[in-house]
C-alpha positions as CSV (number, residue, x, y, z in Angstrom):
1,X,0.8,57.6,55.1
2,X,2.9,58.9,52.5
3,X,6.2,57.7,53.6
4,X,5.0,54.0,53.8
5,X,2.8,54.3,50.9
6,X,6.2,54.8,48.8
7,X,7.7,52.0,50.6
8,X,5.3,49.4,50.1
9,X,5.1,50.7,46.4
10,X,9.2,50.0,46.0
11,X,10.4,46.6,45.0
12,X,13.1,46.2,47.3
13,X,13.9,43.0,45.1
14,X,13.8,44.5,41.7
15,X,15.6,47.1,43.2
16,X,18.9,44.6,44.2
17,X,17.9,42.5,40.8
18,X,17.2,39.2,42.9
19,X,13.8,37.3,43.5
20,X,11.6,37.5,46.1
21,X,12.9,34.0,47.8
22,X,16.8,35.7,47.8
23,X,18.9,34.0,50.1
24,X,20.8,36.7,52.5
25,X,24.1,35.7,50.8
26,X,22.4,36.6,47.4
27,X,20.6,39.6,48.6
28,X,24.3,40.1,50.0
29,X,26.2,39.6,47.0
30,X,24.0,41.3,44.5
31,X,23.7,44.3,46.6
32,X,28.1,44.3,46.9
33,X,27.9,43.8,43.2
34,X,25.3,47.3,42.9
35,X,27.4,49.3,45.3
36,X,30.6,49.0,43.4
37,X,29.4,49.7,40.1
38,X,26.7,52.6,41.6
39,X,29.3,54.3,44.1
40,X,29.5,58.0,43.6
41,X,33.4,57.8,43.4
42,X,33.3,55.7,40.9
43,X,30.4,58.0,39.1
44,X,31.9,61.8,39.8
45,X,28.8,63.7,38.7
46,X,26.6,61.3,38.0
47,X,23.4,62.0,39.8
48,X,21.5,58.8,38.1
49,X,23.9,57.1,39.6
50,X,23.7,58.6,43.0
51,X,20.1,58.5,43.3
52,X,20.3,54.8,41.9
53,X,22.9,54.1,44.8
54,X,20.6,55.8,47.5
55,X,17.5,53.6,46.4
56,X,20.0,50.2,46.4
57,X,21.4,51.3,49.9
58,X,17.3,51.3,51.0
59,X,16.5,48.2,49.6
60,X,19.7,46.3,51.2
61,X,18.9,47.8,54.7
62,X,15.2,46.8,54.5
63,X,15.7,42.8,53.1
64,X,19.5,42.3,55.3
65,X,17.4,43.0,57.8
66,X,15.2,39.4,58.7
67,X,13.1,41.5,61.3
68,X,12.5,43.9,58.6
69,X,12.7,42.3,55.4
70,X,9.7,40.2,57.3
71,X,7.2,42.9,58.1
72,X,8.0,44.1,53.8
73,X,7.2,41.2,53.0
74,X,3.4,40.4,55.0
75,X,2.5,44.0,54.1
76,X,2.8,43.5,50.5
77,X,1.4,40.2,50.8
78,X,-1.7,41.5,52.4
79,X,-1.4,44.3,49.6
80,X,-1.8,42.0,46.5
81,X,-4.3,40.1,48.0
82,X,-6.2,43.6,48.5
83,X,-7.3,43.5,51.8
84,X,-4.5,46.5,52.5
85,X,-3.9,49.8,50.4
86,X,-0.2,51.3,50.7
87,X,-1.6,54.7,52.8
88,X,-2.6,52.1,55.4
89,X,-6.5,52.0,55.0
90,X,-8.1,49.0,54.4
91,X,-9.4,48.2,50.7
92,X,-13.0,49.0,50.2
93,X,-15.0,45.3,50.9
94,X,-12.0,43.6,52.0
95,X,-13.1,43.5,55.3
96,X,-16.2,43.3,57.0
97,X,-17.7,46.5,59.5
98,X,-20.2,46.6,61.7
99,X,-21.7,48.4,64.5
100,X,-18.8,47.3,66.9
101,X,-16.5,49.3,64.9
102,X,-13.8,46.7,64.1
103,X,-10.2,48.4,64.1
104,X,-7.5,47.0,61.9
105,X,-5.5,46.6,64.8
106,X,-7.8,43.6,65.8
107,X,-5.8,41.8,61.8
108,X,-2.5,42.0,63.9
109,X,-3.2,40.5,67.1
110,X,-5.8,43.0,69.1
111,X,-7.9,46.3,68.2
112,X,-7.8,49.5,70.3
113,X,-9.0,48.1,73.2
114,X,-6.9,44.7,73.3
115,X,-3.7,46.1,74.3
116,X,-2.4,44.7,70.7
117,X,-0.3,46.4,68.3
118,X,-2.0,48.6,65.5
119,X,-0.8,48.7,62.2
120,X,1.5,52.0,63.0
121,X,3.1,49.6,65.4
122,X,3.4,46.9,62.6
123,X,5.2,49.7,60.2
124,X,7.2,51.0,62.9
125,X,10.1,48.8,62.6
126,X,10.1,49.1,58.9
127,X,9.4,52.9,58.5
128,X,10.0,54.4,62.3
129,X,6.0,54.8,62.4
130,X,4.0,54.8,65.4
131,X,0.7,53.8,66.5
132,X,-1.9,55.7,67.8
133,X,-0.5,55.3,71.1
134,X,2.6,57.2,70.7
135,X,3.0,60.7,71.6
136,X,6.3,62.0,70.5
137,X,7.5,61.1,66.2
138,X,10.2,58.5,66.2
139,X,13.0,59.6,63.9
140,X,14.4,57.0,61.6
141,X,18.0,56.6,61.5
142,X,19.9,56.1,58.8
143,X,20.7,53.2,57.0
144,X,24.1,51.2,57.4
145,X,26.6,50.9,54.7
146,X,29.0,48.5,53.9
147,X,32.7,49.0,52.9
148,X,36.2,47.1,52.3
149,X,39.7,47.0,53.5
150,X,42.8,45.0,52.7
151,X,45.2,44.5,55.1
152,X,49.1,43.2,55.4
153,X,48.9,39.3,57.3
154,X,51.4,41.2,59.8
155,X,49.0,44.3,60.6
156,X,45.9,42.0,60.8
157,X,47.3,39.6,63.4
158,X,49.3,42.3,65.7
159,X,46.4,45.1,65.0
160,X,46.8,48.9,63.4
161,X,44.4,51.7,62.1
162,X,44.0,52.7,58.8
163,X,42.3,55.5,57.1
164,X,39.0,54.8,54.9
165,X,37.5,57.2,52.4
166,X,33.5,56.7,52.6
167,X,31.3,58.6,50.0
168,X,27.7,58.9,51.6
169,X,24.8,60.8,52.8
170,X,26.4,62.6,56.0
171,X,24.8,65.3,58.4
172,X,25.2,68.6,56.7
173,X,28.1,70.7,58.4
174,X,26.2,73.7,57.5
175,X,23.1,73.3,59.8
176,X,24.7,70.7,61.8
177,X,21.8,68.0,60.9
178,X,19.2,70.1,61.5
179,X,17.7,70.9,58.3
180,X,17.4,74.6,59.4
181,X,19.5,77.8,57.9
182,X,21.9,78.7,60.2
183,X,20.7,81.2,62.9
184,X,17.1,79.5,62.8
185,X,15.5,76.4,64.3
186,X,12.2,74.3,63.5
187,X,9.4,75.0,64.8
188,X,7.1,72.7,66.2
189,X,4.2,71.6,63.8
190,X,0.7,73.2,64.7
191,X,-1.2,70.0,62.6
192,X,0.2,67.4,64.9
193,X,1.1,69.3,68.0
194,X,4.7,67.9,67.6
195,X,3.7,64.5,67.9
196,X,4.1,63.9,64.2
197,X,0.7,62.1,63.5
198,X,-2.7,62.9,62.7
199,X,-6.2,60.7,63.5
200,X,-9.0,60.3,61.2
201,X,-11.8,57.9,61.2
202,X,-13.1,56.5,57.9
203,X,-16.5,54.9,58.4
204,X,-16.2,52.1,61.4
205,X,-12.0,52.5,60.7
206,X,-9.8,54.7,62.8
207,X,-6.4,55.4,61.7
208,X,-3.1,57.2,62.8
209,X,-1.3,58.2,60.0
210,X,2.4,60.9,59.7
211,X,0.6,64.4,59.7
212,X,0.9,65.4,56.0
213,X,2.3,69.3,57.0
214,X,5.3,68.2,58.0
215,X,5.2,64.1,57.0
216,X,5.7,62.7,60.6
217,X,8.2,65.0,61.7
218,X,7.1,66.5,64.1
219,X,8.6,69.9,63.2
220,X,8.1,72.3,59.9
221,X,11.1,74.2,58.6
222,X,10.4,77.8,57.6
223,X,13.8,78.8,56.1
224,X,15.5,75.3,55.4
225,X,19.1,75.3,55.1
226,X,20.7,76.3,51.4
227,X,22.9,73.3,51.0
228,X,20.8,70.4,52.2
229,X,17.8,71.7,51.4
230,X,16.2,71.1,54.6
231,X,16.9,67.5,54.7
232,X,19.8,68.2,57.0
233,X,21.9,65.6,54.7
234,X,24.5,66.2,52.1
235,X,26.6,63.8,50.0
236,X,30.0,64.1,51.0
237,X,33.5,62.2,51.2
238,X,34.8,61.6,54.4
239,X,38.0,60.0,56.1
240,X,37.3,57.6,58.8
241,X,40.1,56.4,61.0
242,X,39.2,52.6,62.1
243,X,41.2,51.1,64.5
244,X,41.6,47.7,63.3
245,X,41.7,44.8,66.9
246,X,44.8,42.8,66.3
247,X,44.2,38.8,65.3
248,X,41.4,40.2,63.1
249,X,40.8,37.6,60.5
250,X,40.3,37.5,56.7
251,X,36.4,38.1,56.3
252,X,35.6,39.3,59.4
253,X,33.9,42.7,60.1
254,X,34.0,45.6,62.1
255,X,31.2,47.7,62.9
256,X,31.7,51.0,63.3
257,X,28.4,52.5,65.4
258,X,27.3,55.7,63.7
259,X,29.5,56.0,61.0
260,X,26.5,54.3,59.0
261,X,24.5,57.0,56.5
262,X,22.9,60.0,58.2
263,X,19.8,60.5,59.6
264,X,17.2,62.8,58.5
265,X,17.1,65.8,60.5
266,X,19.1,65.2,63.2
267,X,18.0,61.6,63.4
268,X,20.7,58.6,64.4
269,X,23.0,57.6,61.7
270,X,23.4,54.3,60.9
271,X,26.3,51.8,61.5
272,X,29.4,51.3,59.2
273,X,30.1,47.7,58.9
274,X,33.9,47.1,57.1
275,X,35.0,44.3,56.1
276,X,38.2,43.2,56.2
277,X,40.5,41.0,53.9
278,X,44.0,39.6,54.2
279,X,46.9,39.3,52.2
280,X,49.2,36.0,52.4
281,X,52.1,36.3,54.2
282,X,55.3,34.8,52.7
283,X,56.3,32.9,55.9
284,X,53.4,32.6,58.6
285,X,50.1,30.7,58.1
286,X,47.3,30.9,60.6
287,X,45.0,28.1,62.6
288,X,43.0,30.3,65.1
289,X,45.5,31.8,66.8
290,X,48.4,29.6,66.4
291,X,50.6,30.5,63.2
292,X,52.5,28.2,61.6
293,X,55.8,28.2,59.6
294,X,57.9,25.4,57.9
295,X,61.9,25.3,58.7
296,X,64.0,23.9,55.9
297,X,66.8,21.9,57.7
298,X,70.0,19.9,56.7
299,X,69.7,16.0,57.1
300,X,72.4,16.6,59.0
301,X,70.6,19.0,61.7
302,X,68.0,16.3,62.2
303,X,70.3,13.6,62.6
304,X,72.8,15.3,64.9
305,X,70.4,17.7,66.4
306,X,70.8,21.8,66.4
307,X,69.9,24.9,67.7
308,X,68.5,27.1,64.5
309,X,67.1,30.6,64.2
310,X,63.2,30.8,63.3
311,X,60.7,33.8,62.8
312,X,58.8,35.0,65.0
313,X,56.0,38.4,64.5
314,X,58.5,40.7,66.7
315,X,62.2,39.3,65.5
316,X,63.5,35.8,65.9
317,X,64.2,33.2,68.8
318,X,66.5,29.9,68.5
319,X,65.0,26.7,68.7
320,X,66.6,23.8,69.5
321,X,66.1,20.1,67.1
322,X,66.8,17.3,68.9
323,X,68.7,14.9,67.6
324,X,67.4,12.3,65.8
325,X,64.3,14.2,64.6
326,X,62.3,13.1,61.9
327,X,61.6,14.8,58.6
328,X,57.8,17.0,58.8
329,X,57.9,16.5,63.0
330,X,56.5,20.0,64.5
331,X,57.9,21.5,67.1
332,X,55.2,24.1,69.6
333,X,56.9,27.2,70.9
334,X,54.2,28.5,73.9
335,X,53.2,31.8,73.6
336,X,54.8,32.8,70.2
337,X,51.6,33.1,67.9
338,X,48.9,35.2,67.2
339,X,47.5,37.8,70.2
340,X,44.7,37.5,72.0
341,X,42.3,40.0,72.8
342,X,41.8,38.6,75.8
343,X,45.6,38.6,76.5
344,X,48.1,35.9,75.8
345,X,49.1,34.7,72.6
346,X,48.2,31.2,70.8
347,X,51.5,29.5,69.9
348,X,54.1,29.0,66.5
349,X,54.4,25.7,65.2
350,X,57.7,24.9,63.7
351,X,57.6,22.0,61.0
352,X,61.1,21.3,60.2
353,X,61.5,20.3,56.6
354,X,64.4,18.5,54.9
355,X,66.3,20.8,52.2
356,X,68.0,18.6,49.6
357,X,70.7,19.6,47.9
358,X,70.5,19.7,44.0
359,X,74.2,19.6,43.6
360,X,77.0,18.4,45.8
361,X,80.8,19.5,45.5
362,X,83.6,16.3,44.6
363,X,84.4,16.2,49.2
364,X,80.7,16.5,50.0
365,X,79.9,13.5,47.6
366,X,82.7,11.2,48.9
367,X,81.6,11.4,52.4
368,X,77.9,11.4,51.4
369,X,78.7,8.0,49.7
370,X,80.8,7.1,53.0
371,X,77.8,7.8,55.2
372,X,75.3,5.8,52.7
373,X,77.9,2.6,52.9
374,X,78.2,3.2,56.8
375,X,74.3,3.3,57.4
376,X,73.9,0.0,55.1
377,X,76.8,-1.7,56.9
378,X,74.9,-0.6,60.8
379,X,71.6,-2.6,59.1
380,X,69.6,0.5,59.1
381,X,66.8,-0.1,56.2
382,X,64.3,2.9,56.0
383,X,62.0,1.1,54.3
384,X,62.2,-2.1,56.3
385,X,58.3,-3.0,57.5
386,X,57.1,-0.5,54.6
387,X,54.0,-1.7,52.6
388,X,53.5,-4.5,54.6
């Protein structure tokens, strides 16, 4: 088992620079970290670098993933303690044999004739192994990649589409994916009649293992394809056009289904997950889908009431202040805030907010000290009842 033998032998951890108990946030964070500073954009040339960025992109998509990063985990566990060598044999004494030819299968919850799952089945989710059931190879598909985008507080609530430029392992546009030279096609392997695995017994043991002529394929290229290889992969840039759902919010993330890193061969590619972050706007704030905005007003609006202009996303609509509103009261205008996918809108909250002046012309003054001696003489005292 070549393929999981090299898997098993990897340190996913080492590989991200994070312990075996990582949380997902730091497995998360160390892996953003590695991706920056890896990226081939950022390392034109650099084919350290690249190969260093293929092995961190592995080791995220195996321990992001709790299914996965789970099955990594017993494997090497059952590994150290020796009772399991990386090709998928079992280490010589670590189990017992005997004339009723004990399969591994039986470690993992039933042997051959149990129905249970056999250790192909066990690797199958980790490395898109079968068991000795399976007929047909299962391709893996690619792993998923992670990416960023900033947008305007505007385009994020009311939606757009912007461009990204991704650097990753994409299907070859030579062969198409295939792995083949134009004009040719794989053949199917003669080892493993197609099915991409091989038996063999060892002692009492009987394993399933990727047929080593063409490792679990399923197919052997005779003439592989000149810029791939015959992996049916190149790294390439590419510009994706991601429609961005309006009343997306900062931090949240889009999956983009196949967008992910290529498959081998032809396999599925993986997903593209983007996340996106959000500038401040200078006059909305959000809650949910309501936004927010404060309304600087004259004392003399809030006393004698008025009909002022406010912003809205699409323009602006006039609101109308009672008279006699208090300072920091907020006023709800339906239907005015942030869309809904489901359709509506959440609403805009209005805070109205006294503006003082800093300076006062010789009239303005003389009837602001006229209006001061009118409220004392009408017995209004703002601060009667205060700190009682």
């Amino acid at each position: 088992m070549a393929a999981q033998r090299e898997w098993l032998e990897r340190d996913f951890y080492a590989d991200l620079g994070v312990s075996s108990d990582a949380t997902a946030e730091q497995i998360k964070k160390a892996y953003r970290k590695l991706a920056r500073e890896l990226h081939p954009d950022a390392n034109p040339g650099d084919t350290a670098a690249e190969e260093r960025f293929k092995r961190v992109s592995e080791a995220h998509s195996v321990l992001a993933d709790d299914a996965k990063r789970k099955e990594y985990d017993e494997m090497r566990t059952l590994m150290a303690s020796g009772r399991f060598r990386a090709d998928g044999g079992p280490s010589a004494g670590g189990f017992g044999g005997g004339a009723s030819g004990f399969d591994i299968g039986d470690l993992f919850g039933g042997g051959a004739g149990g129905g249970g799952a056999d250790v192909g089945d066990l690797f199958g989710g980790l490395f898109g192994g079968r068991g000795r059931k399976t007929t047909a190879p299962r391709q893996r598909r690619g792993n998923d990649l992670e990416t960023e985008t900033t947008l305007a507080f505007r385009d994020a609530v009311q939606g757009t589409t912007v461009q990204l430029r991704v650097t990753s392992p994409s299907p070859c546009t030579n062969c198409h994916g295939s792995g083949a030279k134009p004009g040719t096609s794989p053949r199917t392997c003669t080892s493993c009649s197609g099915s991409g695995f091989v038996s063999r017994n060892q002692g009492h043991f009987g394993f399933s293992e990727p047929c080593p002529d063409c490792q679990g394929t399923g197919t052997k290229i005779d003439d592989p394809c000149p810029d791939c290889s015959g992996s049916g992969i190149t790294v390439r840039p590419r510009t994706i056009n991601v429609r961005v759902p309006q009343g997306v919010e900062d931090g949240q993330r889009i999956r983009l289904a196949g967008q992910g890193e290529a498959g081998r061969r032809g396999a599925p590619s993986g997903d593209l997950y983007v996340t996106v972050h959000v500038t401040a706007d200078r006059v909305f704030t959000r809650n949910g889908n309501d936004l927010k905005v404060e309304l600087p007003v004259a004392f003399s609006e809030l006393v004698l009431g008025a009909t002022v202009s406010v912003p809205t996303l699409d323009g602006t609509v006039g609101v109308k202040i009672p008279a006699g509103t208090s300072d920091g009261r907020t006023l709800r205008l339906k239907g005015r805030g942030v869309p809904k996918r489901s359709g509506g809108a959440g609403d805009l909250l209005v805070t109205v907010k006294v503006a003082v002046p800093s300076k006062l012309d010789d009239a303005a003054m003389a009837a602001m000290k006229s209006y001061a001696e009118a409220e004392r003489s009408s017995g209004f005292d703002p601060r009667d009842g205060w700190a009682r």
